[in-house]
N, C-alpha and C positions, 0 to 999 in steps of 0.2 A: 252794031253793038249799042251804041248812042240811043237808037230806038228802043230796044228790047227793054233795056233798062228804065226807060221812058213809061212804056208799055207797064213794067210790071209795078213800078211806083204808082200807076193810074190805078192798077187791079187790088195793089194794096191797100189804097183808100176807102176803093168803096167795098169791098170785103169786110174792112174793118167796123163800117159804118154798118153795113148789114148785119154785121156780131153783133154791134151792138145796137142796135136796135132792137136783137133777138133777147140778145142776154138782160136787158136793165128790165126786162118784164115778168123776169122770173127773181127768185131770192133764195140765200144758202146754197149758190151756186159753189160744186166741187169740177174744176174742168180735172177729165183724163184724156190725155196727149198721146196720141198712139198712132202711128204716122199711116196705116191700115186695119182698118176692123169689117167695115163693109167694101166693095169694091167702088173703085175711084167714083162711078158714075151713081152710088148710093143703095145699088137694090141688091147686089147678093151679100150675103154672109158668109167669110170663110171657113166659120167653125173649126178652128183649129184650138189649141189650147189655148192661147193668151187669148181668145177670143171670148172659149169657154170663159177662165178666170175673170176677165173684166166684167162678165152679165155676171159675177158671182159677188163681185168685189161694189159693182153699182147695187143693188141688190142690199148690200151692208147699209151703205152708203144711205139707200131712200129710208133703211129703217132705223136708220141714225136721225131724220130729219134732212137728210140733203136735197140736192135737187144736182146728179151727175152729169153733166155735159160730155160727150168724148167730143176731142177736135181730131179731124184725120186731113187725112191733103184727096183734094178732089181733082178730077179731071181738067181740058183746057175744056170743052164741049158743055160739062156743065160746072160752071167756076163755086157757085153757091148753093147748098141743097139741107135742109133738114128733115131728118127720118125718125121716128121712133120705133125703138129695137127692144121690147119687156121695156124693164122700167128705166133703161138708158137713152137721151137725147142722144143723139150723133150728126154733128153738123161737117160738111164737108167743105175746104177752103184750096182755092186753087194750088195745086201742089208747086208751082213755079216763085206762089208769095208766102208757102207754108210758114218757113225756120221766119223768117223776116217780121210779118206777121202777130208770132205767138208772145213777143213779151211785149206787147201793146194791148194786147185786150184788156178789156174790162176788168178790173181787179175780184178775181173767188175768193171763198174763204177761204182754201188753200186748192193748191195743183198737184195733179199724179202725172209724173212720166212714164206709161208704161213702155218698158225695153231698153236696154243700152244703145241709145242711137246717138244719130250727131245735135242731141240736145243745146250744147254748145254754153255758154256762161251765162246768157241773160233769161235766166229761171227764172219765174212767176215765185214766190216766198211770200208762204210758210212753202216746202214741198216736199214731194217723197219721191223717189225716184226708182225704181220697180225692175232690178233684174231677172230675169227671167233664163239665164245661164251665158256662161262666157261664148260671146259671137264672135269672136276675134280670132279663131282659133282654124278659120277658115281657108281652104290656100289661097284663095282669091282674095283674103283678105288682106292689107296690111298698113295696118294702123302704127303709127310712131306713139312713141313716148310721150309725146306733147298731144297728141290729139287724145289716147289715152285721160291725160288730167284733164284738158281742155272741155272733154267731151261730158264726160261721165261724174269726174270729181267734185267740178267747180260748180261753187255757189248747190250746193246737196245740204237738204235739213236731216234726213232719214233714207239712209240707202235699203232697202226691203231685198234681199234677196233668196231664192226660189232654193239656191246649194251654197254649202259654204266651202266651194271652188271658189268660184268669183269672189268672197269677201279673203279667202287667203291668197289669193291672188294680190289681190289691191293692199293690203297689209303688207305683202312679202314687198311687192315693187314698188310703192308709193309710200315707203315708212315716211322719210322726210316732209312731205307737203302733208300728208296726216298729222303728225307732229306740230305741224304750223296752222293749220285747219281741221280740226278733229271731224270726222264724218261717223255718224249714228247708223251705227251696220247694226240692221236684224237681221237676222234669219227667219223665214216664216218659209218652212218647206210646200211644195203643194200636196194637195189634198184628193180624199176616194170619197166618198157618198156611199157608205156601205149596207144603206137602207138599198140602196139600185143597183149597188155591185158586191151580188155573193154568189157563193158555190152552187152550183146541181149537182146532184146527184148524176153520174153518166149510165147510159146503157151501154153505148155502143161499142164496137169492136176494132173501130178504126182511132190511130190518133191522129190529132187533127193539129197540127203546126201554126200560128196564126201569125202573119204582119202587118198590125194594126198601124201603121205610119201612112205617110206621103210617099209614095213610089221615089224618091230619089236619092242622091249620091249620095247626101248627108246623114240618110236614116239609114244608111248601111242596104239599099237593093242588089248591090252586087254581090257583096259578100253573100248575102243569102241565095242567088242566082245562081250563084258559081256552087254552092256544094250540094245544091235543090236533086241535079238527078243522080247524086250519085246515092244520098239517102232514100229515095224515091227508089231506086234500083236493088237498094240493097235490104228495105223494109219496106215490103207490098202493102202493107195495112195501114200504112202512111198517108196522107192529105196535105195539102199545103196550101192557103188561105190567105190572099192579098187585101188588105181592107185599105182602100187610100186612092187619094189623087194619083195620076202620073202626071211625072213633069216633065219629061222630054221623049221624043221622036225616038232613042235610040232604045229608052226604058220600058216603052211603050211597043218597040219590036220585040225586045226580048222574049217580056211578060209574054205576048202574043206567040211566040214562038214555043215555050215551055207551055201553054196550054194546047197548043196543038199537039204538042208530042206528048203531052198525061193526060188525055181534053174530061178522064171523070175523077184526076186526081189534083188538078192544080186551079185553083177559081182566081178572078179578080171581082171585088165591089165595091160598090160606091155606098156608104149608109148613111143615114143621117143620126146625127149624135144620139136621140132619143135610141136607137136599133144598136147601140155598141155593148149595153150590157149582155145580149141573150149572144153575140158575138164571142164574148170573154168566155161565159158560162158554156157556151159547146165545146171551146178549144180546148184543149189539152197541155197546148206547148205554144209560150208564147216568144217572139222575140223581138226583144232592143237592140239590134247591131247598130248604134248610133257610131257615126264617123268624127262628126265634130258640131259643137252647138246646140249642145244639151244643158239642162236643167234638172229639176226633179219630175222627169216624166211623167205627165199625168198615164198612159200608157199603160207602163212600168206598175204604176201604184192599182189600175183598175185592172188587170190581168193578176197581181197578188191576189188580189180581194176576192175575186173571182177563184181562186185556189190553180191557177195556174204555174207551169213550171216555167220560171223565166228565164232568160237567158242575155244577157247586158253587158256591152263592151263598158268597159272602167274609162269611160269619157264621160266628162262634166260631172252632173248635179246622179249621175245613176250610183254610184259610188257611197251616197247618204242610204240608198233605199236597198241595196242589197249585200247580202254580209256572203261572200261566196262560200259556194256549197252548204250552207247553211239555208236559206231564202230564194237560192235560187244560184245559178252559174254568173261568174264575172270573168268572162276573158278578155287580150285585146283585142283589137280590131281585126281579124288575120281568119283567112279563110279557114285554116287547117282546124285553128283550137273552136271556131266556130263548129267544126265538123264535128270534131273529139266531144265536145259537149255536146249535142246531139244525140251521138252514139250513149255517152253515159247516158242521159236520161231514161234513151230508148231501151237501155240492156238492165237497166237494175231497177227493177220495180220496187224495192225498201227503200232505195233510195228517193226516186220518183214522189213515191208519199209522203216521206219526213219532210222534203222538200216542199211541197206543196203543203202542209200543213202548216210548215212555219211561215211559208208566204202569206197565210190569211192571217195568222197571228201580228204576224210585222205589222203587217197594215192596218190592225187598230189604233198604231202608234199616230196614222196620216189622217184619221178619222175627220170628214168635214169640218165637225161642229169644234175640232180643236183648233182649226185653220181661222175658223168666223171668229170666236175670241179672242185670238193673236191681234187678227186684224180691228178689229173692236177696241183693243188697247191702245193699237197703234193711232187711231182714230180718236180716242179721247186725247191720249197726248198732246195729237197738233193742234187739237181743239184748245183744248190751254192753251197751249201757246197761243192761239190766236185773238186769247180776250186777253 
Protein backbone atom coordinates (compact mmCIF):
# COMPACT_ATOMS: atom_id res chain seq x y z
CA UNK A 1 0.00 0.00 0.00
CA UNK A 2 2.88 2.28 1.17
CA UNK A 3 4.14 1.81 -2.47
CA UNK A 4 1.19 2.38 -4.46
CA UNK A 5 0.53 5.51 -2.95
CA UNK A 6 4.22 6.40 -3.49
CA UNK A 7 3.73 5.32 -7.03
CA UNK A 8 0.88 7.44 -7.88
CA UNK A 9 2.05 10.71 -5.97
CA UNK A 10 5.31 10.14 -8.44
CA UNK A 11 2.67 9.96 -11.63
CA UNK A 12 0.86 12.81 -10.25
CA UNK A 13 3.81 15.20 -10.65
CA UNK A 14 4.73 14.51 -13.67
CA UNK A 15 1.27 14.52 -15.21
CA UNK A 16 0.71 17.56 -13.88
CA UNK A 17 3.77 19.09 -15.19
CA UNK A 18 3.09 17.58 -18.67
CA UNK A 19 -0.58 19.55 -18.45
CA UNK A 20 1.10 22.12 -17.91
CA UNK A 21 3.52 22.40 -20.11
CA UNK A 22 0.58 21.66 -22.63
CA UNK A 23 -1.77 24.11 -21.32
CA UNK A 24 0.41 27.51 -20.71
CA UNK A 25 0.94 27.46 -24.62
CA UNK A 26 -2.45 27.88 -25.44
CA UNK A 27 -5.01 30.89 -24.02
CA UNK A 28 -8.80 31.19 -23.28
CA UNK A 29 -8.45 27.81 -22.10
CA UNK A 30 -12.20 26.30 -21.24
CA UNK A 31 -11.35 22.60 -19.65
CA UNK A 32 -14.51 20.01 -19.98
CA UNK A 33 -14.11 17.04 -17.44
CA UNK A 34 -15.61 14.07 -18.69
CA UNK A 35 -14.18 11.08 -16.97
CA UNK A 36 -14.71 9.03 -20.87
CA UNK A 37 -15.04 10.60 -24.37
CA UNK A 38 -12.35 8.61 -26.26
CA UNK A 39 -11.23 5.22 -25.04
CA UNK A 40 -8.71 5.01 -22.28
CA UNK A 41 -5.80 4.44 -24.80
CA UNK A 42 -6.96 7.78 -26.95
CA UNK A 43 -8.07 6.34 -30.46
CA UNK A 44 -11.64 5.29 -30.60
CA UNK A 45 -14.65 7.49 -30.13
CA UNK A 46 -17.66 6.27 -28.41
CA UNK A 47 -20.14 8.28 -30.07
CA UNK A 48 -22.69 7.97 -27.87
CA UNK A 49 -24.93 11.13 -26.76
CA UNK A 50 -22.87 13.04 -24.24
CA UNK A 51 -20.25 12.43 -26.68
CA UNK A 52 -22.37 13.83 -29.44
CA UNK A 53 -23.29 17.01 -27.14
CA UNK A 54 -19.80 17.86 -26.07
CA UNK A 55 -18.41 18.17 -30.04
CA UNK A 56 -21.60 20.27 -30.08
CA UNK A 57 -21.10 22.29 -26.83
CA UNK A 58 -16.91 22.68 -27.76
CA UNK A 59 -18.10 23.86 -31.17
CA UNK A 60 -20.12 26.83 -29.13
CA UNK A 61 -17.34 27.27 -27.23
CA UNK A 62 -14.41 27.80 -30.43
CA UNK A 63 -17.03 30.22 -31.79
CA UNK A 64 -17.23 32.16 -28.58
CA UNK A 65 -13.38 32.69 -28.89
CA UNK A 66 -12.38 29.62 -26.56
CA UNK A 67 -9.81 27.26 -26.88
CA UNK A 68 -11.90 23.74 -25.05
CA UNK A 69 -9.69 21.20 -23.54
CA UNK A 70 -11.69 17.78 -22.51
CA UNK A 71 -9.63 16.07 -19.66
CA UNK A 72 -10.59 12.24 -19.43
CA UNK A 73 -8.55 9.50 -17.29
CA UNK A 74 -6.16 7.49 -19.54
CA UNK A 75 -4.98 4.09 -19.30
CA UNK A 76 -1.83 2.66 -17.03
CA UNK A 77 0.04 1.69 -20.67
CA UNK A 78 -0.31 4.96 -21.91
CA UNK A 79 -0.53 7.47 -18.80
CA UNK A 80 -0.28 10.74 -21.03
CA UNK A 81 -1.73 11.36 -24.70
CA UNK A 82 -3.09 14.31 -26.51
CA UNK A 83 -5.54 13.90 -29.52
CA UNK A 84 -7.54 16.29 -31.67
CA UNK A 85 -11.29 15.35 -32.11
CA UNK A 86 -13.14 18.38 -34.69
CA UNK A 87 -12.48 21.31 -32.87
CA UNK A 88 -11.98 19.67 -29.34
CA UNK A 89 -8.39 19.03 -27.63
CA UNK A 90 -8.73 15.90 -25.47
CA UNK A 91 -5.88 15.08 -23.32
CA UNK A 92 -5.74 11.84 -21.45
CA UNK A 93 -4.37 11.53 -17.65
CA UNK A 94 -3.70 8.34 -15.94
CA UNK A 95 -6.98 7.28 -14.61
CA UNK A 96 -5.42 5.93 -11.02
CA UNK A 97 -4.14 10.15 -10.46
CA UNK A 98 -7.42 11.31 -12.39
CA UNK A 99 -9.90 12.92 -9.21
CA UNK A 100 -6.47 13.87 -7.50
CA UNK A 101 -5.15 15.53 -10.17
CA UNK A 102 -8.05 17.81 -11.56
CA UNK A 103 -8.14 20.83 -8.95
CA UNK A 104 -4.33 21.52 -9.44
CA UNK A 105 -4.25 22.38 -12.88
CA UNK A 106 -3.61 25.23 -14.48
CA UNK A 107 -6.22 27.85 -13.67
CA UNK A 108 -9.11 28.11 -17.20
CA UNK A 109 -11.28 30.78 -17.71
CA UNK A 110 -13.82 28.60 -16.25
CA UNK A 111 -14.54 24.47 -16.15
CA UNK A 112 -17.41 22.10 -17.48
CA UNK A 113 -18.19 18.90 -15.61
CA UNK A 114 -19.79 16.99 -18.00
CA UNK A 115 -22.01 14.11 -16.01
CA UNK A 116 -23.00 13.70 -12.41
CA UNK A 117 -20.05 11.81 -11.27
CA UNK A 118 -17.94 11.66 -8.12
CA UNK A 119 -16.67 15.36 -8.99
CA UNK A 120 -16.27 15.56 -5.32
CA UNK A 121 -15.82 19.47 -3.65
CA UNK A 122 -12.52 20.70 -4.96
CA UNK A 123 -14.07 22.25 -8.38
CA UNK A 124 -12.05 24.38 -10.61
CA UNK A 125 -14.45 28.19 -10.11
CA UNK A 126 -16.20 29.81 -12.09
CA UNK A 127 -17.98 26.22 -13.20
CA UNK A 128 -20.91 24.56 -14.62
CA UNK A 129 -21.57 21.28 -13.93
CA UNK A 130 -23.71 19.38 -16.76
CA UNK A 131 -26.36 16.76 -15.85
CA UNK A 132 -27.11 14.77 -18.25
CA UNK A 133 -30.02 12.65 -16.23
CA UNK A 134 -30.40 11.04 -12.82
CA UNK A 135 -27.69 8.04 -12.64
CA UNK A 136 -28.47 7.03 -9.41
CA UNK A 137 -31.33 5.35 -9.93
CA UNK A 138 -29.42 2.21 -10.81
CA UNK A 139 -29.73 -1.04 -8.77
CA UNK A 140 -26.17 -1.45 -8.68
CA UNK A 141 -26.09 1.81 -7.59
CA UNK A 142 -26.18 3.36 -4.13
CA UNK A 143 -25.30 6.42 -3.29
CA UNK A 144 -26.01 8.03 0.44
CA UNK A 145 -27.20 11.22 1.19
CA UNK A 146 -23.78 12.58 1.75
CA UNK A 147 -22.24 11.51 -1.22
CA UNK A 148 -25.31 12.78 -2.92
CA UNK A 149 -24.26 16.81 -1.71
CA UNK A 150 -20.80 15.87 -1.46
CA UNK A 151 -20.60 14.87 -5.04
CA UNK A 152 -22.76 16.92 -7.06
CA UNK A 153 -23.88 19.89 -4.95
CA UNK A 154 -20.75 21.29 -3.41
CA UNK A 155 -18.79 24.22 -4.53
CA UNK A 156 -21.50 24.23 -8.18
CA UNK A 157 -21.74 27.93 -9.91
CA UNK A 158 -24.36 26.65 -12.58
CA UNK A 159 -26.02 23.24 -12.55
CA UNK A 160 -27.10 22.88 -16.57
CA UNK A 161 -29.48 20.09 -16.56
CA UNK A 162 -30.60 17.96 -19.69
CA UNK A 163 -34.62 17.06 -17.58
CA UNK A 164 -36.19 18.76 -14.92
CA UNK A 165 -36.14 15.24 -13.09
CA UNK A 166 -32.95 15.81 -11.72
CA UNK A 167 -33.43 19.62 -10.79
CA UNK A 168 -36.80 18.42 -8.83
CA UNK A 169 -35.13 15.91 -7.52
CA UNK A 170 -32.34 18.03 -5.89
CA UNK A 171 -35.03 20.69 -4.82
CA UNK A 172 -37.28 18.15 -3.25
CA UNK A 173 -34.19 16.29 -1.06
CA UNK A 174 -31.61 18.90 -0.63
CA UNK A 175 -34.03 22.03 0.24
CA UNK A 176 -31.93 22.73 3.45
CA UNK A 177 -28.23 23.07 2.03
CA UNK A 178 -29.87 24.88 -0.96
CA UNK A 179 -31.30 27.29 1.28
CA UNK A 180 -27.76 27.73 2.75
CA UNK A 181 -25.99 27.53 -0.71
CA UNK A 182 -28.20 28.61 -3.51
CA UNK A 183 -27.18 26.52 -6.66
CA UNK A 184 -28.20 28.19 -10.26
CA UNK A 185 -30.33 25.30 -11.85
CA UNK A 186 -30.98 25.56 -15.76
CA UNK A 187 -32.73 23.65 -17.56
CA UNK A 188 -31.40 23.47 -21.21
CA UNK A 189 -33.21 20.36 -22.60
CA UNK A 190 -31.22 18.40 -25.49
CA UNK A 191 -31.69 18.94 -28.78
CA UNK A 192 -32.65 17.50 -32.92
CA UNK A 193 -31.02 19.15 -35.96
CA UNK A 194 -34.04 19.13 -37.91
CA UNK A 195 -32.12 20.32 -41.20
CA UNK A 196 -30.63 16.10 -40.81
CA UNK A 197 -33.65 14.82 -39.17
CA UNK A 198 -36.95 14.85 -41.08
CA UNK A 199 -39.71 12.73 -42.45
CA UNK A 200 -39.86 10.61 -45.89
CA UNK A 201 -42.34 10.03 -47.50
CA UNK A 202 -42.64 5.80 -47.05
CA UNK A 203 -43.59 3.30 -49.75
CA UNK A 204 -43.28 0.41 -48.25
CA UNK A 205 -45.64 -2.29 -47.00
CA UNK A 206 -43.80 -3.45 -44.17
CA UNK A 207 -43.62 -1.60 -40.68
CA UNK A 208 -40.43 -1.41 -39.47
CA UNK A 209 -40.05 -1.23 -35.44
CA UNK A 210 -36.58 0.41 -34.61
CA UNK A 211 -34.10 0.24 -31.34
CA UNK A 212 -31.86 2.75 -31.76
CA UNK A 213 -29.94 2.34 -28.23
CA UNK A 214 -27.04 0.30 -26.68
CA UNK A 215 -28.16 -3.37 -26.65
CA UNK A 216 -28.44 -3.40 -22.80
CA UNK A 217 -30.27 -3.84 -19.43
CA UNK A 218 -30.61 -0.20 -19.12
CA UNK A 219 -32.19 0.79 -22.42
CA UNK A 220 -34.77 -1.53 -21.82
CA UNK A 221 -33.21 -5.03 -24.42
CA UNK A 222 -35.29 -7.29 -22.53
CA UNK A 223 -38.36 -5.84 -22.32
CA UNK A 224 -38.33 -5.47 -26.00
CA UNK A 225 -37.02 -9.27 -26.34
CA UNK A 226 -39.58 -10.66 -24.45
CA UNK A 227 -42.66 -9.39 -26.45
CA UNK A 228 -40.49 -9.41 -30.06
CA UNK A 229 -42.07 -12.81 -31.18
CA UNK A 230 -45.20 -12.67 -30.05
CA UNK A 231 -45.75 -9.28 -32.25
CA UNK A 232 -43.71 -10.91 -34.93
CA UNK A 233 -46.22 -13.92 -34.73
CA UNK A 234 -49.00 -12.07 -34.57
CA UNK A 235 -48.35 -9.18 -37.39
CA UNK A 236 -46.41 -10.90 -40.49
CA UNK A 237 -45.61 -7.40 -42.04
CA UNK A 238 -43.63 -6.54 -39.14
CA UNK A 239 -39.67 -5.87 -38.91
CA UNK A 240 -37.68 -5.35 -35.99
CA UNK A 241 -34.37 -3.32 -36.19
CA UNK A 242 -31.62 -3.29 -33.50
CA UNK A 243 -29.36 -0.20 -34.04
CA UNK A 244 -26.50 -0.26 -31.16
CA UNK A 245 -23.56 -1.79 -29.35
CA UNK A 246 -24.13 -4.98 -27.32
CA UNK A 247 -22.97 -5.26 -24.02
CA UNK A 248 -22.97 -8.55 -22.76
CA UNK A 249 -22.48 -12.30 -23.61
CA UNK A 250 -25.96 -13.19 -22.67
CA UNK A 251 -27.49 -9.93 -24.81
CA UNK A 252 -25.65 -10.88 -27.41
CA UNK A 253 -27.05 -14.76 -27.49
CA UNK A 254 -30.34 -13.60 -27.30
CA UNK A 255 -30.13 -11.08 -30.16
CA UNK A 256 -28.33 -14.05 -31.98
CA UNK A 257 -30.94 -16.34 -31.17
CA UNK A 258 -34.21 -14.07 -32.38
CA UNK A 259 -32.38 -13.60 -35.74
CA UNK A 260 -32.02 -17.00 -36.20
CA UNK A 261 -35.57 -17.92 -35.69
CA UNK A 262 -36.98 -14.29 -37.95
CA UNK A 263 -33.28 -14.48 -39.90
CA UNK A 264 -35.35 -11.72 -42.79
CA UNK A 265 -37.47 -10.19 -40.09
CA UNK A 266 -35.18 -9.24 -37.08
CA UNK A 267 -31.46 -7.18 -38.12
CA UNK A 268 -28.79 -6.11 -35.74
CA UNK A 269 -26.26 -2.92 -36.83
CA UNK A 270 -23.69 -1.09 -35.96
CA UNK A 271 -23.83 2.70 -37.72
CA UNK A 272 -22.00 5.44 -37.52
CA UNK A 273 -23.70 8.59 -36.29
CA UNK A 274 -23.50 10.41 -39.82
CA UNK A 275 -26.01 6.97 -41.09
CA UNK A 276 -28.67 7.35 -38.11
CA UNK A 277 -30.84 9.90 -39.84
CA UNK A 278 -31.80 7.66 -43.12
CA UNK A 279 -32.19 4.91 -39.94
CA UNK A 280 -35.19 7.19 -38.31
CA UNK A 281 -36.63 8.16 -41.71
CA UNK A 282 -37.11 4.17 -42.89
CA UNK A 283 -38.64 3.13 -39.42
CA UNK A 284 -41.99 3.36 -38.66
CA UNK A 285 -42.02 2.74 -34.86
CA UNK A 286 -39.52 3.66 -32.72
CA UNK A 287 -38.71 2.62 -29.16
CA UNK A 288 -37.46 4.18 -25.71
CA UNK A 289 -38.05 1.28 -23.22
CA UNK A 290 -35.38 2.93 -21.09
CA UNK A 291 -35.03 1.11 -17.50
CA UNK A 292 -33.14 3.62 -15.52
CA UNK A 293 -30.71 6.59 -16.39
CA UNK A 294 -32.24 8.71 -18.82
CA UNK A 295 -32.29 12.27 -19.74
CA UNK A 296 -33.88 14.06 -22.54
CA UNK A 297 -33.03 11.35 -25.21
CA UNK A 298 -31.34 12.44 -27.98
CA UNK A 299 -33.12 9.25 -29.41
CA UNK A 300 -36.34 10.12 -28.36
CA UNK A 301 -36.05 13.66 -29.99
CA UNK A 302 -34.40 12.42 -33.52
CA UNK A 303 -37.11 9.47 -34.15
CA UNK A 304 -40.01 12.57 -33.50
CA UNK A 305 -38.37 14.71 -36.05
CA UNK A 306 -38.19 12.04 -38.13
CA UNK A 307 -42.27 11.49 -37.81
CA UNK A 308 -41.93 8.35 -35.98
CA UNK A 309 -44.16 6.66 -33.60
CA UNK A 310 -42.57 6.47 -30.37
CA UNK A 311 -42.89 4.65 -27.50
CA UNK A 312 -41.04 5.64 -23.96
CA UNK A 313 -41.25 4.32 -20.46
CA UNK A 314 -42.03 7.54 -18.05
CA UNK A 315 -38.21 7.28 -16.60
CA UNK A 316 -36.05 10.34 -16.15
CA UNK A 317 -35.66 13.18 -18.67
CA UNK A 318 -38.34 11.13 -21.39
CA UNK A 319 -41.35 12.50 -19.50
CA UNK A 320 -40.22 16.40 -20.71
CA UNK A 321 -40.52 15.19 -24.45
CA UNK A 322 -43.46 13.12 -24.69
CA UNK A 323 -47.13 14.03 -23.70
CA UNK A 324 -48.85 10.46 -23.83
CA UNK A 325 -51.06 9.56 -26.52
CA UNK A 326 -50.70 12.67 -27.88
CA UNK A 327 -46.61 12.58 -29.20
CA UNK A 328 -46.28 9.36 -28.76
CA UNK A 329 -47.09 6.34 -25.94
CA UNK A 330 -45.64 6.66 -22.33
CA UNK A 331 -45.90 3.60 -20.44
CA UNK A 332 -43.96 1.83 -17.51
CA UNK A 333 -41.40 -0.25 -17.80
CA UNK A 334 -43.51 -3.65 -17.89
CA UNK A 335 -43.53 -5.93 -20.63
CA UNK A 336 -47.43 -6.28 -21.00
CA UNK A 337 -48.17 -2.36 -21.45
CA UNK A 338 -45.00 -2.40 -23.70
CA UNK A 339 -47.09 -4.97 -25.80
CA UNK A 340 -50.60 -3.29 -25.44
CA UNK A 341 -48.93 -0.22 -27.05
CA UNK A 342 -47.51 -1.95 -29.78
CA UNK A 343 -50.81 -3.48 -30.62
CA UNK A 344 -52.48 0.14 -30.55
CA UNK A 345 -50.15 1.66 -32.72
CA UNK A 346 -50.28 -1.47 -34.97
CA UNK A 347 -54.46 -1.54 -35.15
CA UNK A 348 -55.46 2.00 -35.44
CA UNK A 349 -54.08 3.77 -38.23
CA UNK A 350 -55.89 7.63 -37.24
CA UNK A 351 -54.34 7.09 -34.62
CA UNK A 352 -50.90 6.13 -35.81
CA UNK A 353 -50.96 9.43 -37.89
CA UNK A 354 -52.18 12.12 -35.46
CA UNK A 355 -49.56 10.59 -33.57
CA UNK A 356 -46.91 10.97 -35.59
CA UNK A 357 -47.72 14.35 -36.82
CA UNK A 358 -47.66 15.75 -33.52
CA UNK A 359 -44.25 14.14 -32.94
CA UNK A 360 -42.69 16.41 -35.67
CA UNK A 361 -44.62 19.30 -34.50
CA UNK A 362 -43.19 18.71 -30.64
CA UNK A 363 -39.88 18.63 -31.94
CA UNK A 364 -39.71 22.02 -33.16
CA UNK A 365 -40.00 22.93 -29.78
CA UNK A 366 -35.97 20.83 -29.36
CA UNK A 367 -34.98 22.62 -32.48
CA UNK A 368 -30.87 22.80 -32.37
CA UNK A 369 -30.46 26.42 -32.98
CA UNK A 370 -32.61 26.89 -29.65
CA UNK A 371 -30.28 24.60 -27.55
CA UNK A 372 -27.04 26.90 -29.08
CA UNK A 373 -28.65 30.01 -27.62
CA UNK A 374 -29.43 28.68 -24.20
CA UNK A 375 -26.09 27.68 -24.11
CA UNK A 376 -24.69 31.12 -25.56
CA UNK A 377 -26.40 32.77 -22.69
CA UNK A 378 -25.27 30.55 -20.30
CA UNK A 379 -21.69 31.28 -21.65
CA UNK A 380 -21.89 34.90 -21.62
CA UNK A 381 -23.07 34.84 -18.04
CA UNK A 382 -19.90 33.06 -16.73
CA UNK A 383 -18.01 35.26 -18.81
CA UNK A 384 -19.08 38.17 -16.67
CA UNK A 385 -18.51 36.69 -13.97
CA UNK A 386 -15.23 35.94 -14.87
CA UNK A 387 -13.93 39.71 -15.59
Amino acid sequence: FPFLFVRNIYWENILLNRFKNFANKTKNNVYIFQYQFLDMQGENCFNGGAERYVVDLANILVNRGYNPILVQASSKNNKFWIKQYGSLTVVGLYKHCYFDILSNLPKPVFSIYSGLFKWGKKKLNPNIIISHGVTWDSPDVNFSYKDLVSHFLSNVDYFVSVDTNTISQMRTFFKNQLNNRPVNFIYVPNYVDKKVFCPKKKSHDKIKILFPRRCSVERGFWLVSDVLPEILEQYPFVEFEFVGFIHDEDIKAKLGALIDLYPERVKHLLLEPEHMPDCYKNADITLIPTIYSEGTSLSCLEAMACGNFVIATNIGGLTNLIINNYNGILINPDKNELKQALKNALEDKSFFECVCNNAQSVSDTFEKRVWIQQWNDIITSIGDKCE
